[in-house]
C-alpha positions in Angstrom: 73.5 311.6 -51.3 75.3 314.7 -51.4 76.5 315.1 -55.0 73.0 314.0 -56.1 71.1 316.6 -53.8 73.8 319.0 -55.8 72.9 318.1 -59.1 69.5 318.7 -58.4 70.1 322.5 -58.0 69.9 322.6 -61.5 66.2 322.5 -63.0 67.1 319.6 -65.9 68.2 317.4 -63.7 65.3 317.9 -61.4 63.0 318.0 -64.8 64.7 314.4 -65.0 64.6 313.3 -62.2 60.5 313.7 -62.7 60.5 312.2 -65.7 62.5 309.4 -64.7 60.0 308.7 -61.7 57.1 309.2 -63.8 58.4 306.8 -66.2 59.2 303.9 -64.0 55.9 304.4 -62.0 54.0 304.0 -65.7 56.2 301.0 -66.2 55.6 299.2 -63.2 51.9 299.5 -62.9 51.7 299.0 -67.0 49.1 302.4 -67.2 50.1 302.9 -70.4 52.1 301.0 -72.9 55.5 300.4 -72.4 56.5 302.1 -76.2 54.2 304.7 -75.1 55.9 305.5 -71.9 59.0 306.1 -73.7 57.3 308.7 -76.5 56.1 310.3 -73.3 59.3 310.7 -71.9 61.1 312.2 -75.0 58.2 314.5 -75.4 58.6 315.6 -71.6 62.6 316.0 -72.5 62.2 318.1 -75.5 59.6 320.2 -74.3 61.0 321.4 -71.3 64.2 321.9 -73.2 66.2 319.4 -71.1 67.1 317.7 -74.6 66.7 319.1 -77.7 64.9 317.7 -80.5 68.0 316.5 -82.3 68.8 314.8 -79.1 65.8 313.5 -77.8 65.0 311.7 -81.3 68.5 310.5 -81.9 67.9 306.8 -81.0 65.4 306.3 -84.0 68.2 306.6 -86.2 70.7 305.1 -84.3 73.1 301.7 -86.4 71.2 299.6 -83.6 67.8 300.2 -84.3 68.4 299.4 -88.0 70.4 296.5 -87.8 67.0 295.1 -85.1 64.5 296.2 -87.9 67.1 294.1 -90.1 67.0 291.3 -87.6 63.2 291.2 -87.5 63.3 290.5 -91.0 65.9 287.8 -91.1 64.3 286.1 -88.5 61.0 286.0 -90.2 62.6 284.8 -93.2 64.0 281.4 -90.8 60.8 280.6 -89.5 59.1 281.2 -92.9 61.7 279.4 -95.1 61.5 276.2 -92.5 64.9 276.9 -91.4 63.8 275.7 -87.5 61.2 272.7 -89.1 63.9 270.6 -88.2 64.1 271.3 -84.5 60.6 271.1 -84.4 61.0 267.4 -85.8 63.8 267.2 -82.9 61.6 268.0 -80.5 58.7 265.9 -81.3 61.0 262.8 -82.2 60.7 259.2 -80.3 64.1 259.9 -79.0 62.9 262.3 -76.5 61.2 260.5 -73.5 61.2 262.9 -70.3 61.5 266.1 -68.9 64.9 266.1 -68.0 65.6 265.1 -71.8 63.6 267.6 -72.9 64.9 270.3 -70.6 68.7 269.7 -71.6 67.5 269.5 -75.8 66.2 272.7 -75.1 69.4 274.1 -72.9 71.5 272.4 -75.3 70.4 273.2 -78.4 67.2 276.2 -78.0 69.9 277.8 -76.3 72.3 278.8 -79.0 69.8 279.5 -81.3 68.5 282.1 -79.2 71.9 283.4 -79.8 70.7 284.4 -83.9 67.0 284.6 -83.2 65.6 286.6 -81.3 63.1 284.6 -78.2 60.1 285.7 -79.0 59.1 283.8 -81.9 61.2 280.8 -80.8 59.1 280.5 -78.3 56.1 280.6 -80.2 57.1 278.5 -82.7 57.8 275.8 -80.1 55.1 276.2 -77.5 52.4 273.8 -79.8 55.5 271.1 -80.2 55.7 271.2 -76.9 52.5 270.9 -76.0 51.4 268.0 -78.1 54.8 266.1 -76.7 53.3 266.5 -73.4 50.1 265.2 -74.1 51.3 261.9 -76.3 53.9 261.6 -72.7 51.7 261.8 -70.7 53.4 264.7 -68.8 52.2 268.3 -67.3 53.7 271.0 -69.4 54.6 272.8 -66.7 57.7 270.6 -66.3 59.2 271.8 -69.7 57.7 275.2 -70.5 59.3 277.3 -68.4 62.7 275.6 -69.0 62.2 276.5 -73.0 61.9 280.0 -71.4 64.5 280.1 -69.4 66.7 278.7 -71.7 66.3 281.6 -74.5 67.1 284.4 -72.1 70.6 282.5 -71.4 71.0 281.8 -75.5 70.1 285.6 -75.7 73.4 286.7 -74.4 75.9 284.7 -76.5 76.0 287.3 -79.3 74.8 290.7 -79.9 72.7 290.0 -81.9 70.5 287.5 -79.6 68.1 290.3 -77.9 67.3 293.5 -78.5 68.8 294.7 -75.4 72.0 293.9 -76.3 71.9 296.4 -79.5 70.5 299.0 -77.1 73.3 298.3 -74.7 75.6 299.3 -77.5 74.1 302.3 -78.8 74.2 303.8 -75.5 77.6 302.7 -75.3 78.4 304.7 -79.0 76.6 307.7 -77.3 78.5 307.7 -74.2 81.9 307.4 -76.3 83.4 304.4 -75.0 82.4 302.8 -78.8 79.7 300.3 -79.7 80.0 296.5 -79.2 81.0 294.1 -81.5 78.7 291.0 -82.7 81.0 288.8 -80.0 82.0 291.3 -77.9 80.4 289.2 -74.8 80.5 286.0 -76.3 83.1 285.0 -74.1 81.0 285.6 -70.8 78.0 284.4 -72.6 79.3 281.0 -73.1 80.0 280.0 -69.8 77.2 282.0 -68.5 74.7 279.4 -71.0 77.2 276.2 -70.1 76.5 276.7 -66.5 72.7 277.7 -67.1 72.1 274.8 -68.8 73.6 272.6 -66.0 72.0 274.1 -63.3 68.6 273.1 -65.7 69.6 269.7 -65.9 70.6 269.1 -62.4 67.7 270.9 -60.6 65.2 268.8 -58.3 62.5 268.3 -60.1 60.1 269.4 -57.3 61.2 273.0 -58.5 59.1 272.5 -61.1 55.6 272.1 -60.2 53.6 268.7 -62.2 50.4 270.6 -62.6 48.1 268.4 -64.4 44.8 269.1 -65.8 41.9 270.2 -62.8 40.6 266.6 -63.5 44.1 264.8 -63.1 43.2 263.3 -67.0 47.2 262.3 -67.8 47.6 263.0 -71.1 45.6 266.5 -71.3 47.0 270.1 -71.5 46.1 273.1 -71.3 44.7 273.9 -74.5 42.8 270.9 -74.5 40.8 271.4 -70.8 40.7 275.1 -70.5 38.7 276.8 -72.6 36.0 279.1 -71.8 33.1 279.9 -74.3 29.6 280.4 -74.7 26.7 278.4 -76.9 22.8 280.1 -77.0 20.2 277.3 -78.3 18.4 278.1 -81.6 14.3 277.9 -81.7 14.2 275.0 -83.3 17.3 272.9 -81.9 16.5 269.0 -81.0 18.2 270.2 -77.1 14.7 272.1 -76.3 13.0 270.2 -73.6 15.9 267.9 -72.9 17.8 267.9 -69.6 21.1 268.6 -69.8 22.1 265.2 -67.9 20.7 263.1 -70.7 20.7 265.7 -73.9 23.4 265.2 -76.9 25.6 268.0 -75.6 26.3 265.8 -72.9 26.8 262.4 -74.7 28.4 263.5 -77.3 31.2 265.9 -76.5 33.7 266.3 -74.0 31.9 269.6 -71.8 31.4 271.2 -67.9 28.7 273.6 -68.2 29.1 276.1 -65.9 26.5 278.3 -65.9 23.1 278.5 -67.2 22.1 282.3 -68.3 18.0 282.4 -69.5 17.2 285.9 -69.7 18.7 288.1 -67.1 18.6 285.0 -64.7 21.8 283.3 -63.9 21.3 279.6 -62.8 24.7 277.8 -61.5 25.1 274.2 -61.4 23.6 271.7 -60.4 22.7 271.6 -63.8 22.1 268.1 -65.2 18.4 267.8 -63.8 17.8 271.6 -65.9 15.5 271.7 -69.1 17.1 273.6 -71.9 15.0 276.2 -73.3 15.0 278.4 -76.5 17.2 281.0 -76.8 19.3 279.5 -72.8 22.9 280.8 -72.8 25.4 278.1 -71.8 28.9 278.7 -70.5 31.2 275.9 -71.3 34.4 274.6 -70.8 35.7 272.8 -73.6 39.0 271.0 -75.3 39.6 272.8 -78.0 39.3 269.9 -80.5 35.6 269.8 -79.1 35.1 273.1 -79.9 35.7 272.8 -83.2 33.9 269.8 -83.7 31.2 271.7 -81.5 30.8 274.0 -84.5 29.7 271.7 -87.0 27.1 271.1 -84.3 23.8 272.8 -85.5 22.2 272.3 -82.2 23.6 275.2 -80.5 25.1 278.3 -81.8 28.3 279.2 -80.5 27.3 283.2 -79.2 28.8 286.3 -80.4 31.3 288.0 -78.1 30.8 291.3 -79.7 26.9 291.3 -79.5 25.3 292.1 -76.4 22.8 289.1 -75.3 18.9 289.5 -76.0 16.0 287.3 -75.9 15.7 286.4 -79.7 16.1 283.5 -81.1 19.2 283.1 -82.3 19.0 282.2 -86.2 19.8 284.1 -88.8 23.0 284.4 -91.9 24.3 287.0 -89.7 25.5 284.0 -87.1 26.6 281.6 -90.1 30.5 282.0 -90.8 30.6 280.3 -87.2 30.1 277.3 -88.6 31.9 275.8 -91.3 35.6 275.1 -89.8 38.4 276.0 -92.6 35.6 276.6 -95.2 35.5 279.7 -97.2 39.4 280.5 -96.5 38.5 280.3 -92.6 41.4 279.4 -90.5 41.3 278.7 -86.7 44.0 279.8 -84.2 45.2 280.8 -80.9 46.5 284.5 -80.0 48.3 285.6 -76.5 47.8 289.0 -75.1 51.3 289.4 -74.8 53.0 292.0 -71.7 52.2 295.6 -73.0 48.9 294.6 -75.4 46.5 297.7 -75.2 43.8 295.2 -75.5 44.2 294.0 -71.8 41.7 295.8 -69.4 38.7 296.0 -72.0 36.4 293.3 -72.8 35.5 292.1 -76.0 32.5 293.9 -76.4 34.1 297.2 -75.7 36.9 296.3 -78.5 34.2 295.4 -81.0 36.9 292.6 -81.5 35.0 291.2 -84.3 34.3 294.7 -86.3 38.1 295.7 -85.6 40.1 292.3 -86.5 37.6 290.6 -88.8 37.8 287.6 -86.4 35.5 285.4 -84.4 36.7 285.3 -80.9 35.6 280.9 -80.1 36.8 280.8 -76.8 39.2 282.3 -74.1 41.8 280.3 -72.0 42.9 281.8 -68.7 45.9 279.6 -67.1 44.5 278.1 -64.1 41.6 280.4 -63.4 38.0 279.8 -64.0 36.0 282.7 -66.4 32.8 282.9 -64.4 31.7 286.0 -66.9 30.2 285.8 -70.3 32.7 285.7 -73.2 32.0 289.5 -74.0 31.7 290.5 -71.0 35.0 289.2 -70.0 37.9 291.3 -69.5 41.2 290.4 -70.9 44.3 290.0 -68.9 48.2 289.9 -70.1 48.7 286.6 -70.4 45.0 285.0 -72.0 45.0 283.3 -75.0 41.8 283.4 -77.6 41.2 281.1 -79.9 40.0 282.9 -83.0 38.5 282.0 -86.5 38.9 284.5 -89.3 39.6 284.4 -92.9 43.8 283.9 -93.9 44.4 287.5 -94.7 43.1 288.5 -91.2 44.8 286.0 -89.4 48.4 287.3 -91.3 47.1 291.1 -90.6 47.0 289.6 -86.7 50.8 288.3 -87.2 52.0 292.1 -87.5 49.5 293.3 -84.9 51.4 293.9 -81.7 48.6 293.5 -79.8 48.6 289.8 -80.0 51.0 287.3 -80.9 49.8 284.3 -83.3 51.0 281.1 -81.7 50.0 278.4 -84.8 51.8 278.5 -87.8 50.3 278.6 -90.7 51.8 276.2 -93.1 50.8 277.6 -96.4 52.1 281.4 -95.4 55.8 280.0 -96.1 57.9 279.5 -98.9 58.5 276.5 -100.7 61.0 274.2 -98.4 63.6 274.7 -101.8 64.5 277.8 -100.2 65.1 276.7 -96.6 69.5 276.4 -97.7 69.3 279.6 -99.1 68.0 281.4 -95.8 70.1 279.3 -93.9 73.4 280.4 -96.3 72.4 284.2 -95.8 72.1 284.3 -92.3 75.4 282.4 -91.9 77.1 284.9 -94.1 75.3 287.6 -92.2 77.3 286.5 -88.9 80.8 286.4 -91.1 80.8 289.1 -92.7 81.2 291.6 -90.2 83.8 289.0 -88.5 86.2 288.8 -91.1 85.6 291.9 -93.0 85.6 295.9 -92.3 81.7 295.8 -93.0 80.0 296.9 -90.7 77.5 294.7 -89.0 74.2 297.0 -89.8 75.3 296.7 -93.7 75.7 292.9 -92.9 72.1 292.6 -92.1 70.8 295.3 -94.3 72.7 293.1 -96.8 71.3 289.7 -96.1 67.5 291.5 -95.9 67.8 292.6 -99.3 69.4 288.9 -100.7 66.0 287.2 -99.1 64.1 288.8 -101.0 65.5 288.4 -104.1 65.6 284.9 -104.1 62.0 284.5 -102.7 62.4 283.6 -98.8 61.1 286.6 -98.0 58.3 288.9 -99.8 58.3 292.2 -99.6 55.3 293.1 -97.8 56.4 290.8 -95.2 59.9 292.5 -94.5 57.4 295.3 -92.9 55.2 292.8 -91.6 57.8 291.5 -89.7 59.0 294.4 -87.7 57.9 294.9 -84.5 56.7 298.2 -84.0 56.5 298.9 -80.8 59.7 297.1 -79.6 61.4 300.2 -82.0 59.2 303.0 -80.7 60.3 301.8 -77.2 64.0 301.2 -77.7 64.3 304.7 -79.7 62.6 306.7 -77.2 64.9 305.1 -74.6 68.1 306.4 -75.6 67.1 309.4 -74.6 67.2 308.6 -70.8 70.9 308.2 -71.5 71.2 311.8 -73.0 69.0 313.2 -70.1 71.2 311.9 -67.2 74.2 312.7 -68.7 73.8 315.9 -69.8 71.8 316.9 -66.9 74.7 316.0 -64.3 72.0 313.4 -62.7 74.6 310.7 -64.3 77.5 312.2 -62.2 75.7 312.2 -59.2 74.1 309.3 -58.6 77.6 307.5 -59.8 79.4 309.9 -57.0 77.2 308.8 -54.3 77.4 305.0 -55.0 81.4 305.8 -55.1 80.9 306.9 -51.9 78.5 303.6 -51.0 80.6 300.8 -52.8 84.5 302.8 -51.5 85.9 300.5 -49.6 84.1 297.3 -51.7 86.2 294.3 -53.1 85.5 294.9 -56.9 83.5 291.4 -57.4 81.3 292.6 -54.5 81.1 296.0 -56.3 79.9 294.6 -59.4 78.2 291.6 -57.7 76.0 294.9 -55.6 75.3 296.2 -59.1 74.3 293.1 -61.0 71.5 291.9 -58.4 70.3 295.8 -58.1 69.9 295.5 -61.9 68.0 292.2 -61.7 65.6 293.1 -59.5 64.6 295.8 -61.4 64.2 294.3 -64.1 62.1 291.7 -62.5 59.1 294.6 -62.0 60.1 297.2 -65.3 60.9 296.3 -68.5 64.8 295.0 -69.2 65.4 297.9 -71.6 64.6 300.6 -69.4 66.6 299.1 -66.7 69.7 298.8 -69.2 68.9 302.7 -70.5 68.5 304.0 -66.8 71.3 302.3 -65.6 74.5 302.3 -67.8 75.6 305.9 -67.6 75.6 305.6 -63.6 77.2 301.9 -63.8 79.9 303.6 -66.2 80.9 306.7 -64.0 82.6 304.2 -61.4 85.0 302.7 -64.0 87.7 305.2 -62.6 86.9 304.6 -58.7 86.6 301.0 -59.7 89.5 300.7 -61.9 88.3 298.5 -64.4 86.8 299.4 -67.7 83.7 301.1 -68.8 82.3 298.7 -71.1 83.2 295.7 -67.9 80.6 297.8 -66.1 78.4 298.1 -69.2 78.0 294.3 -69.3 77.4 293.8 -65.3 74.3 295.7 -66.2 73.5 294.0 -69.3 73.4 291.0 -68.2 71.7 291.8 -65.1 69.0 293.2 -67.0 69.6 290.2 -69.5 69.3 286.9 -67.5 65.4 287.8 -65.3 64.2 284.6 -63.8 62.3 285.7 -60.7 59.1 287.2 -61.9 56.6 286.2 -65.3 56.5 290.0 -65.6 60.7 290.0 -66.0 60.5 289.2 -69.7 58.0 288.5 -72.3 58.9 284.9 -72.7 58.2 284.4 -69.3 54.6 285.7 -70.0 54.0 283.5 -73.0 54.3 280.2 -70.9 53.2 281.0 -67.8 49.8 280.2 -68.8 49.8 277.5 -70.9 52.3 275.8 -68.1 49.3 276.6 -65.5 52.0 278.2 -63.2 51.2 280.1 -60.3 53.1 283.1 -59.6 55.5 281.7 -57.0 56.9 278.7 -59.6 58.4 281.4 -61.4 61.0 282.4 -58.6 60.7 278.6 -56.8 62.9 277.8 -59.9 64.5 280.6 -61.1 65.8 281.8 -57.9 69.0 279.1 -58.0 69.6 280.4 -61.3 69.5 284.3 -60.3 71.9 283.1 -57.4 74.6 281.6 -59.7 74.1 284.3 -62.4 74.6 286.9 -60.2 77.9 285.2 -58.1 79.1 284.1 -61.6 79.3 287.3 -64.4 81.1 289.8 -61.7 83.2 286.9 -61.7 83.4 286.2 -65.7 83.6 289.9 -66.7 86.5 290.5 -64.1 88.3 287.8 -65.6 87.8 289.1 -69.3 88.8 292.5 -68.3 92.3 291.2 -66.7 90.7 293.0 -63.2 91.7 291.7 -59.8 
């Protein structure tokens, strides 16, 4: 650690160094918002004159982050055009019988598409399809989900344009001079890399994946149908008063567990049936969501506000009516995740004034496995839970840009006529040519084919800003300026000459092997982008001791950072299944730890062999 004790003689790379730490401690523990992490470091940077401004805010203009705002767009316009309707139809089809079918039409065939379009939304778009198959099979979602994850972070490296890593990857590799990467530049390691994913998918013992069924082992359920968690309060003048639970209508006529009984401040737990319902008794339920809904139309109970603090009156009123009344009145009913970085995790309903703030009824809340014991205000919301709301369309499309929560139903009558599907479809193919054949560069490509879908309709205007996700640019903008910082605070040049010193005598596979698995694992606890902004400029000082290129090194660490199977916390996708699969923590690495194994013995392998390097 010599040259790196050296460097740190000087007061900006020890001012980095600070910043660094301070960074990746806020990342790990998730204190404050990943995008926010990174507007904190750049601040730090400038301020303390390590960078200066021109430096520190160079990544927000950067060919990469336009051509991803681009990207956003053009992906919006797919999914909005029905571009994807037909993989849906794929996927849902009679041809499709089990898992392991499933799992390789999603390797096969998710896969590449992950390769245009970026995860996130592929996921989403697919998670309801896939749940509905696994009801009408009869089979736990947990076989499939976390294969439809896996399978977009292997499609995500088979063009540059398949993650937003991969454009932040070559923007610090513009900064650092060694040129930015071309829309195929990896393609050649990202083929094989998804072939042999996809095989080790197929081939796995199915004991890696667990068959978690429904808490009451009903085949055919999943987890938007049994666990939902919401609360009802009984009007004045409701036919339940009087009744026992065991022999009221609740009971007969839908499909509930109450779980708790809350009369004033007294909280009765079960056994229930023998109870008498009283006016103005709360009830916590769990529910199937079709229940719910049909639970609404019930005027027996009232479903309770989470926003409103509980009191003793009787619960009638206008104020409680645009509860009932399903799609009435432009009402629409759907599911939102708290996806990995949403500022709403770690305060309750109540505290949000969730209602007030998104002009939408929070129904219920689903929480993977776990049971919510507290009321539906009062509960606090984890990365990870999913809400089923009802609010009125133009919410509901305000939620869509929010990127706080992610909607997970479509809604059919927010796209464009199905006319237009060949069009988008036309566009984005032309998108991907251009740049190949042609001098034009690939940001004027997509710039390009944003502008042609809105002129011929498969894409409104207001939806092109819609569409972009905020705080993925604030975060990748503010992370080029790690790059900056290390380099031109010498920190680069010694943390590159101590692991010269490390890796000297090293085989070069076992070299890059070293530095693919180091990158892995931290992206399995910090988010992939930091890990490819933190890293590269080291990585890229041993291309001399190494004697292979820069850009060969580049890649070990973008793909390290690229293919994160270990942890749900690794990448967002991960996140988005883990609860409606009902996984436990552990199933993530049970099954993803063959794949880590192979990834990381197979790209030192594949990127030596591009790069001509013994």
């Amino acid at each position: 650690m010599a040259e790196l004790s050296a460097a740190l003689q000087h007061p900006e790379a020890l001012i980095t160094l600070a910043v660094l730490g301070l960074a990746v401690v806020l990342f790990i523990t998730g204190a404050l918002a990943p995008e926010l992490t990174g507007l904190l470091s750049v601040a730090l940077l400038v301020s303390t004159n390590v960078l200066t401004p021109e430096q520190g805010l160079a990544g927000f203009g950067s060919p990469a982050l336009i051509t991803l705002m681009g990207l956003f767009a053009v992906s919006a316009a797919l999914f909005r055009s029905g571009a994807l309707d037909r993989l849906r139809e794929l996927i849902a089809s009679e041809r499709i019988r089990t898992p392991r079918r499933m799992v390789g039409l999603l390797a096969l065939v998710v896969g590449p598409i992950s390769g245009v379009v970026p995860n996130t939304p592929i996921v989403a778009s697919l998670l309801p399809v896939l749940e509905t198959w696994c009801q009408r099979r009869r089979i736990a979602p947990s076989r499939v989900l976390l294969p439809l994850s896996f399978a977009t972070l292997l499609g995500g490296t088979l063009t540059l344009l398949g993650s937003s890593v991969n454009l932040l990857a070559s923007d610090i590799s513009q900064q650092l001079g060694y040129g930015a990467l071309d829309l195929f530049s990896f393609t050649a390691i990202g083929v094989p890399v998804w072939l042999v994913g996809s095989a080790y998918m197929l081939l796995a013992p199915g004991v890696l994946l667990p068959n978690r069924s429904a808490p009451d082992d009903q085949l055919g359920t999943t987890p938007s149908q049994t666990g939902y968690f919401t609360e009802v309060t009984i009007p004045g003048d409701s036919m339940l008063v009087g009744q026992t639970l065991r022999h009221s209508r609740l009971q007969r006529r839908f499909d509930v567990d109450v779980l708790e009984l809350q009369r004033g401040n007294e909280r009765i737990l079960p056994p229930l049936a023998d109870r008498q319902i009283e006016a103005c008794d709360r009830l916590l339920l769990r529910v199937t969501r079709a229940d719910l809904l049909r639970l609404q139309q019930e005027h027996t109970v009232q479903l309770a506000d989470a926003d409103r603090p509980p009191t003793n009156q009787t619960p009638l009123g206008p104020v409680d009516a645009p509860l009932f009344g399903g799609d009435a009145g432009g009402q629409k009913t759907v599911e939102v995740l708290l996806p990995a970085g949403s500022t709403l995790a770690g305060a309750s309903l109540r505290e949000l004034r969730f209602r007030q703030r998104h002009n939408a009824t929070v129904l219920a809340l689903r929480r993977g496995q776990q049971t919510v014991q507290e009321r539906l205000g009062q509960a606090v919301l984890r990365e990870g839970d999913v809400l089923l709301l009802q609010a009125p369309l133009d919410a509901i499309r305000g939620l869509q840009a929010s990127n706080d929560l992610l909607v997970l139903d479509q809604l059919e009558n927010d796209l464009p006529t199905i006319r237009r599907k060949p069009l988008a479809i036309a566009i984005t193919l032309l998108m991907l040519l251009v740049p190949s054949v042609t001098t034009i560069p690939l940001v004027a490509s997509v710039l390009f084919a944003v502008v042609l879908l809105v002129l011929v309709g498969c894409l409104r205007p207001g939806e092109v800003q819609r569409s972009i996700r905020l705080d993925v640019i604030l975060l990748l903008g503010s992370l080029s300026s790690f790059s900056i910082a290390m380099q031109t605070s010498g920190l680069a040049d010694g943390l590159a000459a101590d692991m010269e010193r490390l890796l000297l005598h090293w085989p070069t596979y076992w070299a890059l092997l070293l530095i693919f698995l180091a990158t892995n694992l931290i992206t399995s606890v910090m988010s992939n982008a930091a890990s490819v902004a933190l890293l590269i400029p080291v990585a890229t000082q041993l291309s001399g001791p190494l004697g292979i290129p820069a850009q060969a090194l580049l890649l070990v660490v973008l793909f390290g950072a690229s293919q994160s199977f270990l942890t749900p916390m690794g990448y967002q996708t991960n996140l988005m299944v883990f609860g409606p699969g009902r996984y436990h923590f552990l199933d993530v690495p049970r099954y993803g730890a063959g794949l880590t194994l192979l990834m990381t013995l197979l790209v030192p392998a594949l990127i030596l062999w591009q790069y001509g390097a013994a």
